[in-house]
N, C-alpha and C positions, 0 to 999 in steps of 0.2 A: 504494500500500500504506500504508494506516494502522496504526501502532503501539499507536494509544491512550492515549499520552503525548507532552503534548507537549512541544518542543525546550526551554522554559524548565523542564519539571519537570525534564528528565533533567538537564538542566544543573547544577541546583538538589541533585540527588541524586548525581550523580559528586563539585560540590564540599564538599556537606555531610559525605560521608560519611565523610572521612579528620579529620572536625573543621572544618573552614576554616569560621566563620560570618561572616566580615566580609567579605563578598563578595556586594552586590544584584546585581540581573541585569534587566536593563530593556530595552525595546524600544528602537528607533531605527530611525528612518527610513531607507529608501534600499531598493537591492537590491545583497551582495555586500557590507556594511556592520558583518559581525558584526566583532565584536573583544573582547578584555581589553585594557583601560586598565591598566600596573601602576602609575602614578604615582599614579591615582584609586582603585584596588581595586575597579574594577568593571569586570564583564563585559555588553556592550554585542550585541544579537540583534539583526539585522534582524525586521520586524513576520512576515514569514512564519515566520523560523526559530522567531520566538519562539512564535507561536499555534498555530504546525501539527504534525500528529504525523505527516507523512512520516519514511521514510528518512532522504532527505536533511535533509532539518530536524533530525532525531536527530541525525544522525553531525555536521553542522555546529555545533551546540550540544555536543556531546562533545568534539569537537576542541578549539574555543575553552576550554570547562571546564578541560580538562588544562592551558593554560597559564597559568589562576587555580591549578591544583594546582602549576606548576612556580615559580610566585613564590614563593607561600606556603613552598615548601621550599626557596627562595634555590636 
């Protein structure tokens, strides 16, 4: 099932949306690799989660986002 967005827009769209703009979102190698960095302020997408608009890519890139939203708000 394709969404039609993919894991780095929504990503992009959950942390923009409360304001937070200091937070890039870039791909990274591996598989099982996603992460936020809170030392660095960035959010780190494996190459699928980041280019694909499955499900799971969505929900993976939203998950991760949230916890770019739970720094930002200490």
């Amino acid at each position: 099932m394709s969404l039609g967005v993919t894991g780095a827009e929504v990503a992009a769209v959950i942390i923009r949306s409360p304001g937070v703009d200091n937070v890039p979102i870039k791909p990274v190698s591996g598989q099982l690799t996603d992460h936020y960095d809170p030392s660095k302020k960035i959010l780190r997408l494996s190459a699928n989660n980041y280019q694909d608009s499955s499900l799971a890519a969505v929900g993976v890139a939203a998950y991760e986002a949230g916890h770019a939203l739970q720094d930002a708000s200490h």
